[in-house]
C-alpha positions as CSV (number, residue, x, y, z in Angstrom):
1,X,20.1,261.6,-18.4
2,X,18.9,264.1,-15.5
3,X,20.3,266.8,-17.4
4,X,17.6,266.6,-19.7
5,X,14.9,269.1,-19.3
6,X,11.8,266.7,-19.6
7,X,9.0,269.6,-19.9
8,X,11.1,271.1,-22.9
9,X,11.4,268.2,-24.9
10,X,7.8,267.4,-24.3
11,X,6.8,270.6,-25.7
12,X,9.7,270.3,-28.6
13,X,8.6,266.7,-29.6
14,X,4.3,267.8,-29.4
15,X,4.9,270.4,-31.5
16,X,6.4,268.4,-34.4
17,X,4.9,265.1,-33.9
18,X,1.4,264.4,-35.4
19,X,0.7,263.4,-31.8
20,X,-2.1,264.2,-29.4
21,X,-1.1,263.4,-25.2
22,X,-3.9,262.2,-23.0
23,X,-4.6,262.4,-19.7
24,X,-6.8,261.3,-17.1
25,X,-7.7,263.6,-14.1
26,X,-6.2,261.2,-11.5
27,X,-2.6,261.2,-13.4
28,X,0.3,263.3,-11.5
29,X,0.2,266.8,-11.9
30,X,3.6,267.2,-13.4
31,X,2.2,264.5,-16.6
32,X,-1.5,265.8,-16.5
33,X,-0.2,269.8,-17.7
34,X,1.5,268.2,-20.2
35,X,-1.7,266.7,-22.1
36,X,-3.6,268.1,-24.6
37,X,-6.8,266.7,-23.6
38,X,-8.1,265.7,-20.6
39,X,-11.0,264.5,-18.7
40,X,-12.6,261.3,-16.9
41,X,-13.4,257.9,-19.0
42,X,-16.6,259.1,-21.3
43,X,-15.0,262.4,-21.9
44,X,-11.4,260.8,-23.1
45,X,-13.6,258.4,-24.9
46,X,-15.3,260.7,-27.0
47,X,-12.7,263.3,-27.6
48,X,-10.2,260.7,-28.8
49,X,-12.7,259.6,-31.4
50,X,-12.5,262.8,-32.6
51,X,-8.9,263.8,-32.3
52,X,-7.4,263.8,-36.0
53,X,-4.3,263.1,-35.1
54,X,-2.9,260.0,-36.1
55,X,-0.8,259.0,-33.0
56,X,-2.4,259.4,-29.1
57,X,0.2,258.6,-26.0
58,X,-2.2,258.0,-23.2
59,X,-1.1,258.4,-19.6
60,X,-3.7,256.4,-17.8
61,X,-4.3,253.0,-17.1
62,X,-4.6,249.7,-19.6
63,X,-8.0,249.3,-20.3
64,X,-8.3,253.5,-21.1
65,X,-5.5,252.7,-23.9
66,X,-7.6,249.6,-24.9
67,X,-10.3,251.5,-25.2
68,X,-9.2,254.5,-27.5
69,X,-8.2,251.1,-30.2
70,X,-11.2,249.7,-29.9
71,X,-13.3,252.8,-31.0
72,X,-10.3,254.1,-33.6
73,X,-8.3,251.5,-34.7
74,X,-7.0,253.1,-37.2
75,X,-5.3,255.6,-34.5
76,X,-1.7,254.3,-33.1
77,X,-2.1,254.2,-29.4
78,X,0.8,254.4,-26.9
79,X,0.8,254.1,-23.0
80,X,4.1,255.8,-21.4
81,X,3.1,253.0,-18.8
82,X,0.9,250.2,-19.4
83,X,-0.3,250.0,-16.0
84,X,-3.1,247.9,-14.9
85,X,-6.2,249.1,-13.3
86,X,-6.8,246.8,-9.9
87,X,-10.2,246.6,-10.3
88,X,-10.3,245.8,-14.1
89,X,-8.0,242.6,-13.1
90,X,-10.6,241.6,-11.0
91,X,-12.9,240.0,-13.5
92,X,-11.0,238.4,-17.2
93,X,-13.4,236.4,-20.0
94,X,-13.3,233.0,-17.5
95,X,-14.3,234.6,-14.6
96,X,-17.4,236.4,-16.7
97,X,-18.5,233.1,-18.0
98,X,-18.5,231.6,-14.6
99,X,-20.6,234.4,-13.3
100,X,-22.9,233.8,-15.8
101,X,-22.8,230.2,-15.0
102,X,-23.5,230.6,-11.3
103,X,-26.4,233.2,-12.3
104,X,-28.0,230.4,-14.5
105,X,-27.5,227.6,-11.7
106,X,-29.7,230.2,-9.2
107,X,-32.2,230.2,-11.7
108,X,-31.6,233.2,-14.3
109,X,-31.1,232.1,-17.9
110,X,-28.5,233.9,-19.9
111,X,-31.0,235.4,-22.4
112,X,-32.5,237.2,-19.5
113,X,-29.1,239.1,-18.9
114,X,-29.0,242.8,-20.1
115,X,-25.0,242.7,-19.3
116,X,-23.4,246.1,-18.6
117,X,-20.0,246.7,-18.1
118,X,-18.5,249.5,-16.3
119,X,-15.4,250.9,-18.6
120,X,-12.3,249.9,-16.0
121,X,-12.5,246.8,-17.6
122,X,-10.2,244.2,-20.1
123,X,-10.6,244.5,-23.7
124,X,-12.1,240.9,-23.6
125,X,-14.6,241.6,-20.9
126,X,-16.4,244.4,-23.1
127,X,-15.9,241.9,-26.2
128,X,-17.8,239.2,-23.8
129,X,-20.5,242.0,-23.1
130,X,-21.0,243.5,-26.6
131,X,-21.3,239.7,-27.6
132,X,-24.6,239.2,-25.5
133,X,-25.9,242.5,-26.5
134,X,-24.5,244.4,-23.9
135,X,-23.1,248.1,-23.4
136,X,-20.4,249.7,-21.7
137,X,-20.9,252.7,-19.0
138,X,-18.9,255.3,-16.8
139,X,-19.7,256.5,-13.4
140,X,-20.9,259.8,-15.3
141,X,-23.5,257.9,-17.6
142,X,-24.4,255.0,-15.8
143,X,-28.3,255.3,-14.8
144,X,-28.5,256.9,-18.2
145,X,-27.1,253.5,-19.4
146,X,-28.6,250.8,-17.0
147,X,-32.7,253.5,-17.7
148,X,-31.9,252.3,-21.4
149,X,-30.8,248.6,-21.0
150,X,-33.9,248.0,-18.7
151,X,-36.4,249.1,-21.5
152,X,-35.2,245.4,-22.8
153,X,-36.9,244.3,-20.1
154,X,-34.0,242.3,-19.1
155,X,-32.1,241.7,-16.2
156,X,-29.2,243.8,-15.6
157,X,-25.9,242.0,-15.1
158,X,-23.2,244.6,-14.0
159,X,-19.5,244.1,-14.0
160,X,-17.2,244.4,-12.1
161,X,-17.7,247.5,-9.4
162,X,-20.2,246.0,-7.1
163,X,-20.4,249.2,-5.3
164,X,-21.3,251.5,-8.6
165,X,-23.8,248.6,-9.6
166,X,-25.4,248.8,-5.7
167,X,-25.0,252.5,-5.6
168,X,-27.3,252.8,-9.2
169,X,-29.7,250.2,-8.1
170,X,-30.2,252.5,-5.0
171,X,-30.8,255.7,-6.5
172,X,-33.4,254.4,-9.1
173,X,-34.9,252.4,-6.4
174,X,-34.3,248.6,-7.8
175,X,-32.9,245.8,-6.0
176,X,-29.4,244.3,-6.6
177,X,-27.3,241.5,-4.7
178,X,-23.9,240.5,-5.2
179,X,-23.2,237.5,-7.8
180,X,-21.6,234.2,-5.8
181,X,-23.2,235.7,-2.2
182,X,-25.6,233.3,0.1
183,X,-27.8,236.2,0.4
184,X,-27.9,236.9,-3.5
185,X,-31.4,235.6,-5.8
186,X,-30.9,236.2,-9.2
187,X,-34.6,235.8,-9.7
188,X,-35.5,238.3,-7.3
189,X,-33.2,241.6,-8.1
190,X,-33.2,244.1,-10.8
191,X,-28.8,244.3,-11.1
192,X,-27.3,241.2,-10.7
193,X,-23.7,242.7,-9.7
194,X,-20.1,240.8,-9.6
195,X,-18.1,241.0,-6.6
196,X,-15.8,243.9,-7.5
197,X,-14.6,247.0,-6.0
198,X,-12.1,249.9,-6.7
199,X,-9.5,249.8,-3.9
200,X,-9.3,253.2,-3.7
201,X,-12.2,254.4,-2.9
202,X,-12.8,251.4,-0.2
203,X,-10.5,253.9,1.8
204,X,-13.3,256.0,2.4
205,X,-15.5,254.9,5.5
206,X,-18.3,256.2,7.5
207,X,-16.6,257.2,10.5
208,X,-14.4,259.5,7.8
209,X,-17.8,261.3,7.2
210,X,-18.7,261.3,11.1
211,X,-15.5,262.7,11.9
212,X,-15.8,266.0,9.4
213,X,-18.9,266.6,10.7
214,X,-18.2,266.6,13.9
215,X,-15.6,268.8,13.2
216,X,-16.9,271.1,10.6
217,X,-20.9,270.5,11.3
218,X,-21.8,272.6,7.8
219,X,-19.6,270.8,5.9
220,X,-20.2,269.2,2.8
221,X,-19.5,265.6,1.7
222,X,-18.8,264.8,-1.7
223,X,-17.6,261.4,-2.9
224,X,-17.3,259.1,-6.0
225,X,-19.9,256.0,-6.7
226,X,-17.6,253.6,-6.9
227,X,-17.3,254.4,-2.9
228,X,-19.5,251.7,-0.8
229,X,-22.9,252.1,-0.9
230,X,-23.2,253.1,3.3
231,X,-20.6,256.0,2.5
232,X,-22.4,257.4,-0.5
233,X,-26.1,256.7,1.9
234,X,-24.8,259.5,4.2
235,X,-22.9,262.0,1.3
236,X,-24.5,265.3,0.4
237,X,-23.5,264.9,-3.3
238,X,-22.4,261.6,-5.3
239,X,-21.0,261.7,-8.7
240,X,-18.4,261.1,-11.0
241,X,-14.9,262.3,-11.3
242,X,-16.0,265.4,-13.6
243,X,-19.8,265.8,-11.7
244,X,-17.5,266.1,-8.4
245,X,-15.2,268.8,-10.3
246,X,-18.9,270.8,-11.1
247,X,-20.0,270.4,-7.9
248,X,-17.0,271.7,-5.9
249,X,-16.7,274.5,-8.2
250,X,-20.4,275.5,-7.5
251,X,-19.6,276.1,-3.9
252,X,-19.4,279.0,-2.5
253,X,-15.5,279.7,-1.6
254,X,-15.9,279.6,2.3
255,X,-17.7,276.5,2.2
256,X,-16.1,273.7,3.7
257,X,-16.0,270.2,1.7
258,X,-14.6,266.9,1.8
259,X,-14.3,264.8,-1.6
260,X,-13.8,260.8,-1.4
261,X,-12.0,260.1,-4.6
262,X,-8.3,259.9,-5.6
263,X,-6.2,262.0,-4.0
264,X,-4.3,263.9,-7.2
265,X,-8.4,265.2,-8.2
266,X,-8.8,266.9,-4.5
267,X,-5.6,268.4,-4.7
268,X,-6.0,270.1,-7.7
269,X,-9.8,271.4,-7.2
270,X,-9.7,274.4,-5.3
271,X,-6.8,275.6,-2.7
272,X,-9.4,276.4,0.2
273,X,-11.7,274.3,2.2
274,X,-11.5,270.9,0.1
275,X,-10.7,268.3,2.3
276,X,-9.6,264.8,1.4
277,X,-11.9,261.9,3.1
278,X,-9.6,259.9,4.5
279,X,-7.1,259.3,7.4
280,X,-4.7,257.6,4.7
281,X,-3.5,259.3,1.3
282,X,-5.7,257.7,-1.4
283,X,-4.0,257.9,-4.1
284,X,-4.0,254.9,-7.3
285,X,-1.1,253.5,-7.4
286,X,-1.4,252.4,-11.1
287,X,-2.2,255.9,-12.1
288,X,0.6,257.3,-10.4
289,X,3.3,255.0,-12.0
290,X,3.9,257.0,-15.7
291,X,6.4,260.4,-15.2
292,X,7.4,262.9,-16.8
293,X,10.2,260.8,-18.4
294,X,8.2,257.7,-18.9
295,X,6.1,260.3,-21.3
296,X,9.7,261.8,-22.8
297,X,10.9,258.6,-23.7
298,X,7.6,257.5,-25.2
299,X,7.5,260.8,-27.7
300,X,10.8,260.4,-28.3
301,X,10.6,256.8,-29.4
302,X,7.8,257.6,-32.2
303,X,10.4,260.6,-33.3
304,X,12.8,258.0,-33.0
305,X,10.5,255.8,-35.5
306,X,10.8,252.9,-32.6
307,X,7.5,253.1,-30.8
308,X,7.4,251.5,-27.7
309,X,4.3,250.1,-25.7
310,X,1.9,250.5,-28.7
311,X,-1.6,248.7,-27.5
312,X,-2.7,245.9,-29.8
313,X,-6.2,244.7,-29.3
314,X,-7.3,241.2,-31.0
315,X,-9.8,242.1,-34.2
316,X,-12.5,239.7,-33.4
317,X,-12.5,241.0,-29.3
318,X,-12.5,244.5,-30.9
319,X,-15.2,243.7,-33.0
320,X,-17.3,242.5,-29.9
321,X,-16.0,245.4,-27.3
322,X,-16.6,248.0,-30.3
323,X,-20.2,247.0,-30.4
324,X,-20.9,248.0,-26.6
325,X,-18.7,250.9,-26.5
326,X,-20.9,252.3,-29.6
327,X,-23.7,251.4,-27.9
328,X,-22.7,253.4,-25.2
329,X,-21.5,256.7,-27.4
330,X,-24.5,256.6,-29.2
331,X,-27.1,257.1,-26.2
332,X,-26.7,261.3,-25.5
């Protein structure tokens, strides 16, 4: 088998599949020039929808595959690996309604909940969110989002990045606690937020910022909202994975910056003067598990007429998560 010239047959099986490959920007280089589109969450979201092909292999993680189904599932979705975001196991269907219990218990009634959901989660989370009325976000369009839920004059319940919910609430100036905290009152904050958190971007602390200005005392920091809310306090820039992409490339060349967000990104972003913010590689795990061969095997099976890892999404949960992923693609 290691005689086979993965990058070849890749190209061999695009060309005459009706098949469109799809890759997120944290994905290993060698799999990520191998798709046809690319992007963060909202832009793979959108430009799936519009993809006319009828089969789309996505290398990312679960709930990105999930997602493409939800909003076309008339489109045959593979993963090359179904791998499963960390944060988006954080929080399943019984651990939402429990929230929503202990919210209630502190004083909050349900139909006071505007719920938002950011899109690294389950299938049945977004159902559970589209259900109460709810809408789906990314780290791109999320005060966008959480400006238009608010007009309901609602509560905002975000799941399940505590620290993109904290760092939202911060930049429009609203208050937010932590769901299940002593120090949380439902009845006194703005984002009610569950108690979840992208393990990745934890890595990035604010003695990592202190030491690259110490060391480089014009540089700039740039780092991802899903960081905690004391490292993105002290950034020059916060934004998501394709708003950090802009903002590096703005720079002038000789500038000096350091980017907290997966380590794959930074590397590809310029070859001078981007630093990673970290002592320790961050790199996702989960997104680094599908290969070159994992996406071989996967094109090959639908030549093959055996495809394998096809994503299935329940009709009545995709009826529920369609409703707040619509929501979300219709607001501009």
């Amino acid at each position: 088998m290691s005689s086979i010239d993965y990058k070849s047959e890749i190209k061999r099986l695009k060309e005459s599949l009706d098949v469109t490959v799809v890759a997120h920007f944290y994905q290993r280089d060698e799999v990520f020039e191998m798709a046809d589109i690319t992007g963060d969450s909202l832009e793979l979201a959108r430009k799936c929808k519009a993809d006319p092909k009828e089969w789309v292999i996505f290398c990312g993680v679960g709930f990105m595959g999930q997602s493409v189904k939800i909003i076309a599932p008339q489109k045959r979705v593979l993963m090359p690996k179904v791998a499963c975001c960390a944060m988006a196991r954080m929080i399943d269907s019984s651990y939402y309604d429990d929230t929503i219990k202990w919210i209630k218990e502190h004083g909050v009634e349900p139909d006071e909940l505007m719920p938002i959901t950011y899109i690294n989660s389950d299938a049945t989370v977004k159902a559970k969110v589209g259900e109460m009325g709810g809408m789906v976000c990314t780290s791109s369009n999320a005060v966008k989002i959480i400006k238009q839920a608010l007009q309901s004059g609602k509560k905002i319940f975000f799941v399940p990045d505590r620290c993109l919910g904290q760092n939202i609430a911060n930049m429009m100036g609203l208050k937010s606690c932590i769901a299940g905290k002593k120090d949380c009152d439902p009845k006194e904050a703005d984002i009610i937020c569950f108690d979840g958190f992208c393990s990745v971007h934890q890595l990035f602390t604010v003695d990592d910022v202190e030491f690259y200005r110490q060391k480089y005392p014009d540089i700039k920091i740039a780092v991802h909202p899903e960081c905690d809310p004391r490292v993105v306090e002290v950034a020059d820039f916060s934004g998501s994975t394709s708003q950090l992409i802009k903002y590096v490339a703005s720079l002038d060349k000789d500038q000096k910056v350091a980017v907290g967000t997966e380590y794959n990104l930074v590397q590809r972003m310029r070859e001078e003067n981007t630093f990673v913010l970290s002592s320790t590689k961050p790199e996702c795990p989960t997104m680094n598990e599908t290969t070159l061969q994992d996406l071989y095997y996967t094109l090959k099976s639908i030549e093959d007429n055996k495809p394998i890892n096809e994503i299935f999404v329940d009709e009545n949960v995709t009826h529920y998560a369609n409703l707040a992923l619509e929501r979300m693609l219709a607001i501009k």
